[in-house]
Structure formats: C-alpha cells, structure tokens
N, CA, C and O of each residue as an XYZ file, in Angstrom:
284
protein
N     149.524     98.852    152.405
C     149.233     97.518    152.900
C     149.080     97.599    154.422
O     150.051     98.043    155.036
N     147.790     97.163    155.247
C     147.313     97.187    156.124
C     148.492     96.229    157.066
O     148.884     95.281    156.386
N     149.162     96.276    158.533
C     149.476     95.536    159.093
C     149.224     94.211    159.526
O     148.104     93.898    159.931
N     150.345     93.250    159.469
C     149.182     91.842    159.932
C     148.813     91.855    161.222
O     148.183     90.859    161.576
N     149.023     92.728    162.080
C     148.457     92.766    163.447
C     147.145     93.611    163.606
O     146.740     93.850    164.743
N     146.505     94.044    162.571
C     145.501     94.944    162.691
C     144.061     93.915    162.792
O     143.771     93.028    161.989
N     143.382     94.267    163.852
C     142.031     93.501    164.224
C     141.547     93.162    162.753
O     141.760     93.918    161.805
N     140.692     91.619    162.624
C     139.644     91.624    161.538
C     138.579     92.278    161.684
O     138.499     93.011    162.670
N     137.701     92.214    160.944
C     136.075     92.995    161.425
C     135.368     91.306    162.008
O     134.284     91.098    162.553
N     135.946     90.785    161.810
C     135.512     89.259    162.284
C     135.587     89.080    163.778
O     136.675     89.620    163.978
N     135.142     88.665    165.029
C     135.543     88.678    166.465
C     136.181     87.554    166.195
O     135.900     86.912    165.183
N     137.341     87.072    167.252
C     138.626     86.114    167.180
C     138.198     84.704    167.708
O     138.895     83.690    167.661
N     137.045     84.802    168.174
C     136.004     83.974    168.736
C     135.157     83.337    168.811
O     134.704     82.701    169.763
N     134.685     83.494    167.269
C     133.801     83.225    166.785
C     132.801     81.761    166.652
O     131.595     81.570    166.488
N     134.266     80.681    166.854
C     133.984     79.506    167.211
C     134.563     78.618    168.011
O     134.551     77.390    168.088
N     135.182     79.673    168.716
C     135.197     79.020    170.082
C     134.744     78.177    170.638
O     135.372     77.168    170.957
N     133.294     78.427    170.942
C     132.390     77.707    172.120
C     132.255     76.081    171.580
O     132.282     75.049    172.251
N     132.120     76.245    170.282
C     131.790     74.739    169.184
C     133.004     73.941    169.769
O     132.727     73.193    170.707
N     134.459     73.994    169.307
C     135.708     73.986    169.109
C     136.299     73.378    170.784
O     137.261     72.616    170.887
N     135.353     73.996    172.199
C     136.158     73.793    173.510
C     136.194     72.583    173.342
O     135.775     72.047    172.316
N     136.806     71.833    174.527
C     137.021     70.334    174.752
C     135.696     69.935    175.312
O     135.095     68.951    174.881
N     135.158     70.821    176.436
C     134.090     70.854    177.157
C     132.864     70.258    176.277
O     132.087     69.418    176.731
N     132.772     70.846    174.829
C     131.634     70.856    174.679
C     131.299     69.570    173.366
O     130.465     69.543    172.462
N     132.534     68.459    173.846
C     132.601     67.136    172.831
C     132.883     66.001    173.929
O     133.190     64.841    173.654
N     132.696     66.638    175.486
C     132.963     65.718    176.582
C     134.581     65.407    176.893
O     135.389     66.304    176.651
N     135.045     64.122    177.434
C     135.758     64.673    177.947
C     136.742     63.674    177.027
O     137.925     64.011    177.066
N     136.500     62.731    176.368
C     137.178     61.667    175.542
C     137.392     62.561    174.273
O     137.162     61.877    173.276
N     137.708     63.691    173.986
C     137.866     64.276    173.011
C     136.790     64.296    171.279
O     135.695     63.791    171.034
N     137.474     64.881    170.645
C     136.880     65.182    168.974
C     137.644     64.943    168.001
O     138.765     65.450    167.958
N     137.304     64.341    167.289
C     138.086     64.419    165.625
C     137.461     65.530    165.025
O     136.522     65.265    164.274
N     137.808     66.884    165.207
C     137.160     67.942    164.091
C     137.293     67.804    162.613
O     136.921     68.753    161.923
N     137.932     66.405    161.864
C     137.360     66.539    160.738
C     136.050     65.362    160.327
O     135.626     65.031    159.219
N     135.733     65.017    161.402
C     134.531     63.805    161.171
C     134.997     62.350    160.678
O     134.229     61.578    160.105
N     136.226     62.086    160.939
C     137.005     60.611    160.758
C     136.472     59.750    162.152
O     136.373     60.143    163.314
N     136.225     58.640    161.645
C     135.519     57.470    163.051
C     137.069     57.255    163.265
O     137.949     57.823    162.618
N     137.230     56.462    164.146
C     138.451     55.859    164.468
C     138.773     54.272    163.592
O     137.922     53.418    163.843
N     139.786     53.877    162.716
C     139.212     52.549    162.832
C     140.302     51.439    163.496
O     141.493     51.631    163.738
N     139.719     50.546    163.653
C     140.681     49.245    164.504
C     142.010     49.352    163.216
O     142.144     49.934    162.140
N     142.908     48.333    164.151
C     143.624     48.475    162.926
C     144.072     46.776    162.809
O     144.257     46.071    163.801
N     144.189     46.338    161.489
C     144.271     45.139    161.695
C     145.128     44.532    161.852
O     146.146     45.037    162.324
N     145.041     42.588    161.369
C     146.309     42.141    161.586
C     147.209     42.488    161.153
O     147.265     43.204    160.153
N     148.628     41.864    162.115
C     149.655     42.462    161.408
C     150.342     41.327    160.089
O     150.310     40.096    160.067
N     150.895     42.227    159.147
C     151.376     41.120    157.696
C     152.725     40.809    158.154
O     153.757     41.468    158.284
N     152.286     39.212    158.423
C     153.493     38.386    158.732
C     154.390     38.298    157.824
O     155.493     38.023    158.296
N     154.352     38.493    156.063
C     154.890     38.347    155.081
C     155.899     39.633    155.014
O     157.090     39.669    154.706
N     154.929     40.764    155.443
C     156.014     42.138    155.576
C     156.793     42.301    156.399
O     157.850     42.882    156.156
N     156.524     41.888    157.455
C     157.825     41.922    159.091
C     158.654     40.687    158.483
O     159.861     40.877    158.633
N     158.341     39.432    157.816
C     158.990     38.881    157.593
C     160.378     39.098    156.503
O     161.522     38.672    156.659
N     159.826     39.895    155.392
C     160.693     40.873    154.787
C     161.736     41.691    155.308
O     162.940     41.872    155.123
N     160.746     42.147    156.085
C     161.908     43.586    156.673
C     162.446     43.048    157.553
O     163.515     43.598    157.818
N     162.125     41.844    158.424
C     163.286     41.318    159.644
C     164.615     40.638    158.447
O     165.714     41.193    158.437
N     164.435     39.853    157.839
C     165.092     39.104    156.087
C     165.783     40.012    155.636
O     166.913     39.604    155.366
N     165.569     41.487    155.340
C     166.904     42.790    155.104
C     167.528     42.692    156.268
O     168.522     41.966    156.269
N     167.368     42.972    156.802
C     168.188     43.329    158.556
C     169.092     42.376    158.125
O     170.104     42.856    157.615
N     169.019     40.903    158.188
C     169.761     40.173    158.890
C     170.407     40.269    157.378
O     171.633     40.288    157.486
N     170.200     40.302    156.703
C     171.242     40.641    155.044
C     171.983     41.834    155.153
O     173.070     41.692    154.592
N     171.848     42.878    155.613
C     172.482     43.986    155.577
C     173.373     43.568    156.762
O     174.452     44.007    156.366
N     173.676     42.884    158.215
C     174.075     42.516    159.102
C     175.101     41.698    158.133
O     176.247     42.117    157.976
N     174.701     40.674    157.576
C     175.233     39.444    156.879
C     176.922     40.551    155.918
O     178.146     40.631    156.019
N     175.727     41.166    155.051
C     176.816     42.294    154.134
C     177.758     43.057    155.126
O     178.987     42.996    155.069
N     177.186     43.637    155.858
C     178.256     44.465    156.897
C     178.986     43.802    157.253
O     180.138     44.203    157.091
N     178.818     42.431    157.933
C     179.885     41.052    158.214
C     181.163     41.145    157.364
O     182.329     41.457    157.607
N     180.360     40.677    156.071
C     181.352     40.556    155.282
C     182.339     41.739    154.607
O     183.226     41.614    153.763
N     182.005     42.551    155.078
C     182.867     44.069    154.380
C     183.808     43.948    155.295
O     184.975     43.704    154.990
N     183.407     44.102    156.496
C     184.302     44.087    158.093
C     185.291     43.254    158.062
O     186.419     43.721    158.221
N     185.158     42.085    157.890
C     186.180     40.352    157.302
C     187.109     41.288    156.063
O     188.322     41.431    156.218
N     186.573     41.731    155.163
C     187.469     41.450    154.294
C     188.371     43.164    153.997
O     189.140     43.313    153.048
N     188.097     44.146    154.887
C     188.957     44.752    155.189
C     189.564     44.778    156.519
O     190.147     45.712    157.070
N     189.375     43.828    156.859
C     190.519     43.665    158.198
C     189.934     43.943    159.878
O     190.495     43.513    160.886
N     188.746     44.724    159.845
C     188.394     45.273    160.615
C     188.102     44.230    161.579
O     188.123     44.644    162.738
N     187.926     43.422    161.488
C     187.508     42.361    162.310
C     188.004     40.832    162.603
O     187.398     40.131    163.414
C-alpha cells in the first residue's frame, strides 16, 4: 500500500485559478450555484410559542423552588 503522502499523477492545482477569490470579484462565490434568498417574515405564532414555554418553564421552576423551600 502506497503512502498517503505520495504525489498524485494529478498536479495539486489543477483548479486553482477557477476556485481564487480574484477570479469571482471581490463580493465572493457560492461554489455550489445556490442564489442567495431573502429571508422572510418572521412567524409571530412561533416566537409566540417559544416566548409561552419560557415563561412556563420559569412559571414550573417557580413552583419547584416554593415548594422545596428554596425560596
């Protein structure tokens, strides 16, 4: 079994020049061809959820704290 440090017959370079930053300007590349997209509104129904646990798990922690003494 050949070493993994042993040269390919391939040059290491090969696509380099494609690949620089230089040569997609200076605002960069998505090398897999994805556009960017906006992103939209945000779901008031879901922050509204997840703020609604918080203050329940706060609420529960309350009450554990009360009723072993801790507080």
């Amino acid at each position: 079994m050949p070493a993994m440090s042993d040269p390919k017959d391939t040059p290491a370079d090969e696509h380099a020049p494609e690949h620089a930053p230089a040569a997609h300007g200076a605002h960069g590349h998505d090398e897999h061809g994805h556009d960017e997209e906006p992103l939209g509104p945000p779901d008031i129904g879901l922050w509204a959820a997840g703020i609604g646990g918080i203050a329940v798990a706060i609420v529960i922690a309350a009450c554990f704290a009360f009723s072993t003494g801790a507080l």
